[in-house]
C-alpha positions as CSV (number, residue, x, y, z in Angstrom):
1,X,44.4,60.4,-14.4
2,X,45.0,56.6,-13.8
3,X,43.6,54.1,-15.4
4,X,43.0,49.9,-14.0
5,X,42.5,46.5,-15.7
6,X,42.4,43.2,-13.7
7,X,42.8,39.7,-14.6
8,X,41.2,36.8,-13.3
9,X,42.7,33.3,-13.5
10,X,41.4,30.1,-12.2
11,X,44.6,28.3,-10.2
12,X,42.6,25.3,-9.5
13,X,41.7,24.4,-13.0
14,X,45.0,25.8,-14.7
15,X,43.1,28.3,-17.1
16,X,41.5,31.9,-17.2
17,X,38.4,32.5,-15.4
18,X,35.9,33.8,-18.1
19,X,32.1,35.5,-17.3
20,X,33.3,36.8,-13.6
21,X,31.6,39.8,-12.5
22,X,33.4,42.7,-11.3
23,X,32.3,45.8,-10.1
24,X,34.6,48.8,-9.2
25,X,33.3,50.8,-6.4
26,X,34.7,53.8,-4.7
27,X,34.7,53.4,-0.6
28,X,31.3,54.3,0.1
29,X,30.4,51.7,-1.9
30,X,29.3,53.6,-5.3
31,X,29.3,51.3,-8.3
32,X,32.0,53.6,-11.0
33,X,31.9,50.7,-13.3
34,X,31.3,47.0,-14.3
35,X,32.0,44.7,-16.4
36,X,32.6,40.3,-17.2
37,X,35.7,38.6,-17.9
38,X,36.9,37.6,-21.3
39,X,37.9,34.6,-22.7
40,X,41.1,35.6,-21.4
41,X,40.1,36.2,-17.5
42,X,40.7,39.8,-18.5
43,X,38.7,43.3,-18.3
44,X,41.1,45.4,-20.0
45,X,39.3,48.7,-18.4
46,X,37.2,49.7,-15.3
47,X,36.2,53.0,-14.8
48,X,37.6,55.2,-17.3
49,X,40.0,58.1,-16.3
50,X,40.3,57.4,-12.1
51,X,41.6,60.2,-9.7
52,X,43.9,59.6,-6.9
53,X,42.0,58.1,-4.1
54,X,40.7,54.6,-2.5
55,X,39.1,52.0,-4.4
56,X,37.4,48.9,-4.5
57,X,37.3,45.7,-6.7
58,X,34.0,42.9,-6.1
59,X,34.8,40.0,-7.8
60,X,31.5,37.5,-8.0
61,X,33.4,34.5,-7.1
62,X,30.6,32.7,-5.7
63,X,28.0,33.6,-8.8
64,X,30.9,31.9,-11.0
65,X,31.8,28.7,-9.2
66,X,28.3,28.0,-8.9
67,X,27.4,28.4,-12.6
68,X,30.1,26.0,-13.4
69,X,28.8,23.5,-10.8
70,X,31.2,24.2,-8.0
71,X,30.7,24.8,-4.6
72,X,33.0,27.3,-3.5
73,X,34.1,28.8,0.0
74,X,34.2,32.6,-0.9
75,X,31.0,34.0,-2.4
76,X,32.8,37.2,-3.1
77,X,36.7,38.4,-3.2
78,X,37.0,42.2,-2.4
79,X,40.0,43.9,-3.0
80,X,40.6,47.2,-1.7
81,X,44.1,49.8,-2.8
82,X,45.3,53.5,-3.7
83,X,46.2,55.0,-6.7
84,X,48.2,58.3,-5.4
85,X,50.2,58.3,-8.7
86,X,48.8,59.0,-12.9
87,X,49.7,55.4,-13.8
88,X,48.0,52.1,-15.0
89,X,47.3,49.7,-12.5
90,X,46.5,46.8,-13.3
91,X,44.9,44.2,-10.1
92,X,45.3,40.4,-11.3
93,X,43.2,37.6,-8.9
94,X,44.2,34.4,-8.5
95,X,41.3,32.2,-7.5
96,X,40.2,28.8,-6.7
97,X,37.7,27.0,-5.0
98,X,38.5,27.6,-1.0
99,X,41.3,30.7,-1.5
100,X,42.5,33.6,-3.4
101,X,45.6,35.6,-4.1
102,X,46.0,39.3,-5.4
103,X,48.8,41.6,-6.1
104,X,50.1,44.7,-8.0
105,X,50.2,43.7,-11.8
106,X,52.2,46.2,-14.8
């Protein structure tokens, strides 16, 4: 079985991006885990033990701007991949106000 971390990090303001919601869903939408940020921008693990297939990651990018006081462009990120192999994966986001980046992390 695989298992995934992510990592959030706020580009704009040079620093992790603690308290961001994330929700792991499978591809019809089923919630297999949640969880916040650290202090770190981190969630060390979503989901527990994940079998080869489609997922989903919902970041709540808007629900964190806006506690901070920011308006933001992007209310939510969503970032969809496969795991076909028993590995970790781990999904970094690179966020700031009016974009976003992702790729695959080790």
């Amino acid at each position: 079985m695989a298992t995934l971390s992510t990592h959030v990090l706020d580009t704009g303001a040079g620093r992790p991006a603690t308290g961001v919601a994330v929700v792991l869903e499978s591809p019809g939408g089923e919630a297999l885990g949640e969880a916040r940020t650290d202090a770190d921008g981190r969630v060390g693990s979503l989901g527990g033990d994940l079998a080869p297939g489609d997922y989903r990651l919902r970041f709540d990018t808007g629900g964190w701007f806006s506690a901070a006081g920011v308006e933001a462009f992007y209310p939510e990120v969503a970032v969809s991949f496969t795991i076909a192999t028993d590995e970790h994966f781990h999904v970094p986001l690179l966020l700031s106000r009016y974009g976003y980046s992702t790729y695959r992390g080790s």
